[in-house]
N, C-alpha and C positions, 0 to 999 in steps of 0.2 A: 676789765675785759669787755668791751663793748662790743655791738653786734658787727661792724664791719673788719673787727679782727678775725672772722669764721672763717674767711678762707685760706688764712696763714697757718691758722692752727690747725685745718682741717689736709692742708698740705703736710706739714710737720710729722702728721698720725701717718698720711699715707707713704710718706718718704722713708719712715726710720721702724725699724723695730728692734726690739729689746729681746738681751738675748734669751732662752728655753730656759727656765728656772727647774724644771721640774718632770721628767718623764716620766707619762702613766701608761700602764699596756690595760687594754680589754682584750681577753681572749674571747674567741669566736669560738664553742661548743656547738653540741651538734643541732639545739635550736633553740638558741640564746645568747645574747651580751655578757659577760663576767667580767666587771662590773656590769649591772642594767642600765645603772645611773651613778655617774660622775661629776664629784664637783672637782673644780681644779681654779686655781689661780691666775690671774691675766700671766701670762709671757711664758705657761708650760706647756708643754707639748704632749699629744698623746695620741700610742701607736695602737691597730689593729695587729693580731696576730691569729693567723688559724694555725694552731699546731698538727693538726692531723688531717688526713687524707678525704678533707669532703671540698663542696662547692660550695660558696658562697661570697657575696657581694658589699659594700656598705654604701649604703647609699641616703646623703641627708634628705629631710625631707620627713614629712606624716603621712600615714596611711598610702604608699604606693606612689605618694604626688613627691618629686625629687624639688627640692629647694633649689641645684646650684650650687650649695655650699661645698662639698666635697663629696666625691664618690670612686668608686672603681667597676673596673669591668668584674662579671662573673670567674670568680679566679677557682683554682684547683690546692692545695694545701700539701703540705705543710709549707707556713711562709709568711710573714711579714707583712698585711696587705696594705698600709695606709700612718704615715706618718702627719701630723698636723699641728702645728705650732698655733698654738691662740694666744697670740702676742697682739701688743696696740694696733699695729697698722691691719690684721686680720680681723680682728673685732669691728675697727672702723671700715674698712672695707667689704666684711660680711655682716651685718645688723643684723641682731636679731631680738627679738624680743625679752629682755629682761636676761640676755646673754644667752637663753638656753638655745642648743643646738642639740634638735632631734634627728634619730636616721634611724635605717633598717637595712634588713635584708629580704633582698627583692624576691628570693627564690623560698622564704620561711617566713611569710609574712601571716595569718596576723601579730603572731606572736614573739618572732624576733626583731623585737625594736630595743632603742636604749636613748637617752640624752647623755650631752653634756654640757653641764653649768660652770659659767667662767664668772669667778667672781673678781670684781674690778674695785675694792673697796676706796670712798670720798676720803681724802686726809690732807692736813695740813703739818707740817713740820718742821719747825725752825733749823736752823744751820747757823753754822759761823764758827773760828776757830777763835773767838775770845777777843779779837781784837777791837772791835765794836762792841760796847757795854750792853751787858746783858740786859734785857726787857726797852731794848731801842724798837724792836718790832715782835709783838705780840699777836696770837687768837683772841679775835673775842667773841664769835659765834658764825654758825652757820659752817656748812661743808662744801665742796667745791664738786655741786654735781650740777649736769645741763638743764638748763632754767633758771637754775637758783642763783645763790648769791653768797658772800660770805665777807664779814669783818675782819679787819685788823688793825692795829693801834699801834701808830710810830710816836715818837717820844726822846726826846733829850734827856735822858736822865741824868748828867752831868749838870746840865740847867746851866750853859755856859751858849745859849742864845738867847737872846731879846722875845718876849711876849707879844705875839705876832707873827712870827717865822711862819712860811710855807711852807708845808708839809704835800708833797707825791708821793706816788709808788709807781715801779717801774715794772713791768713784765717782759720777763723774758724766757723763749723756747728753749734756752738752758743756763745752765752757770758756768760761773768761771773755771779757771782752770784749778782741779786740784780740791773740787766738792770732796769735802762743805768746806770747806778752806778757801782762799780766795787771794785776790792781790790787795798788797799794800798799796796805800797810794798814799804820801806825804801831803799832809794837810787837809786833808780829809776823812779827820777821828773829831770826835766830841771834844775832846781835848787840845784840839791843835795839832796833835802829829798825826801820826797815821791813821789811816779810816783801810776800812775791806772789802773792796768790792767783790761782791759775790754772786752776781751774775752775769753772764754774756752779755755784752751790749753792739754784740758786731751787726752790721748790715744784715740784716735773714733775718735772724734771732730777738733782736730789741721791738716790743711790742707797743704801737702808736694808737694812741697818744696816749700820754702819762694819768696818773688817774690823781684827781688832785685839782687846784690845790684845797689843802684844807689848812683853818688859822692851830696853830701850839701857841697855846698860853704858859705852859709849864707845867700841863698834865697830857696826858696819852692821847694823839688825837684820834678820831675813828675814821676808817677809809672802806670802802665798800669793793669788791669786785663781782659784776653780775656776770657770770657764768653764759654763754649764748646756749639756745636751745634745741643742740641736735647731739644727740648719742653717739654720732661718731667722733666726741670727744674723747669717747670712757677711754681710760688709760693714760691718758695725755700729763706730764708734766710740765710745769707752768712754775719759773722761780720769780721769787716778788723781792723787790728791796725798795726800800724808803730811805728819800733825801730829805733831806729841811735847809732849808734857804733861810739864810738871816738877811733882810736885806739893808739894813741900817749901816749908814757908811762905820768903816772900821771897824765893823766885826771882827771880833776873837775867833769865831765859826762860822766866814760867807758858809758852807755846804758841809754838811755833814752826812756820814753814812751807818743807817742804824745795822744789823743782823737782817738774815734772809729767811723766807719761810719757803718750802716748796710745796706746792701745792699739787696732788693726784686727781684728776676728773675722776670721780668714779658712780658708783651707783648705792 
């Protein structure tokens, strides 16, 4: 994932969001948040409610200073005041420091404030529905957050290519059709028949250039992806699959396709 991938992926976050996993209500009492403070998980949403007959406002932002993030006018109650998804393209779209989003009410200020913490956790996760032999593509360190970097290890373990073969990895803004499952494709398995492509490789989607290559000798070889460094990634899905290229005339395995891992930006 080199740096002049940023603006595809940074498009990807802004274009798509994933849908509410989760609704949490804070009710608004007469001068307080219930909850104060909220954590909650990328892509759930969470409502204001005043159930009773007073005035009040929510407005993000510290001490009186409004952030922009979200707010309403001075409203009258009982009523519903403010629903809000904090899904990928919101988070990348509204940044905020270590996810949390603070607010208040303008009219019970100093002391009705409250946050909300969106937790966006770093993970790596393999996929494939078996057709690609197991440990073709492994973890082998590191998590997939902004700045950083993270390993993994493609591998023939049929050991049915030449010592030597070139080992890639492909990224792409999704998989194929039918996650974590994928298509067959004839002739492109470890073995000769079928291999499983298990990521998108359409126009938009397929991420340039290939990261790679690295030499297989007949053990795991290691590939690296560095993560670019802005936080309007957190959330972001990123699927990776590894080819190996034999390029020795008459190969039993020109291309093979190992298993996919999907990878979370998080924090």
């Amino acid at each position: 994932m080199r740096f002049p991938l940023l603006p595809a992926l940074l498009s990807l976050v802004l274009a798509g969001s994933a849908a509410a996993q989760t609704l949490h209500t804070i009710t608004l009492n007469a001068t307080t948040f219930s909850p104060k403070n909220l954590t909650i998980n990328l892509g759930d949403s969470v409502q204001w409610v005043m159930p009773f007959a007073q005035f009040h406002d929510v407005t993000s932002g510290v001490s009186g200073l409004p952030d922009g993030n979200f707010d309403t006018p001075l409203l009258q109650g009982p009523q519903t005041m403010l629903t809000v998804t904090f899904d990928s393209a919101y988070v990348a779209s509204h940044p905020m420091p270590n996810q949390v989003y603070p607010y208040y009410c303008t009219v019970h200020l100093p002391g009705m404030t409250g946050t909300i913490k969106v937790l966006a956790p770093a993970t790596l996760t393999p996929y494939g529905c078996g057709i690609n032999p197991a440990g073709s593509l492994s973890v082998v360190s590191g998590l997939p957050r902004p700045g950083q970097s993270f390993t993994l290890a493609a591998h023939n373990p049929l050991g049915t290519q030449a010592p030597g073969s070139l080992a890639y990895l492909a990224l792409s803004l999704g998989s194929a059709p039918g996650y974590p499952c994928g298509i067959p494709l004839s002739g492109f398995g470890f073995s000769g028949g079928n291999g499983e492509l298990l990521i998108d490789i359409s126009t938009g989607k397929l991420l340039s250039p290939l990261i790679g290559p690295a030499l297989w000798n007949g053990a795991p070889v290691n590939l690296t992806v560095n993560v670019p460094p802005s936080t309007s990634l957190i959330g972001l899905y990123v699927h990776i699959q590894s080819t190996l290229f034999d390029p020795t005339p008459g190969a039993l395995v020109p291309l093979g396709l190992t298993g996919a891992v999907r990878a979370t930006i998080g924090t």
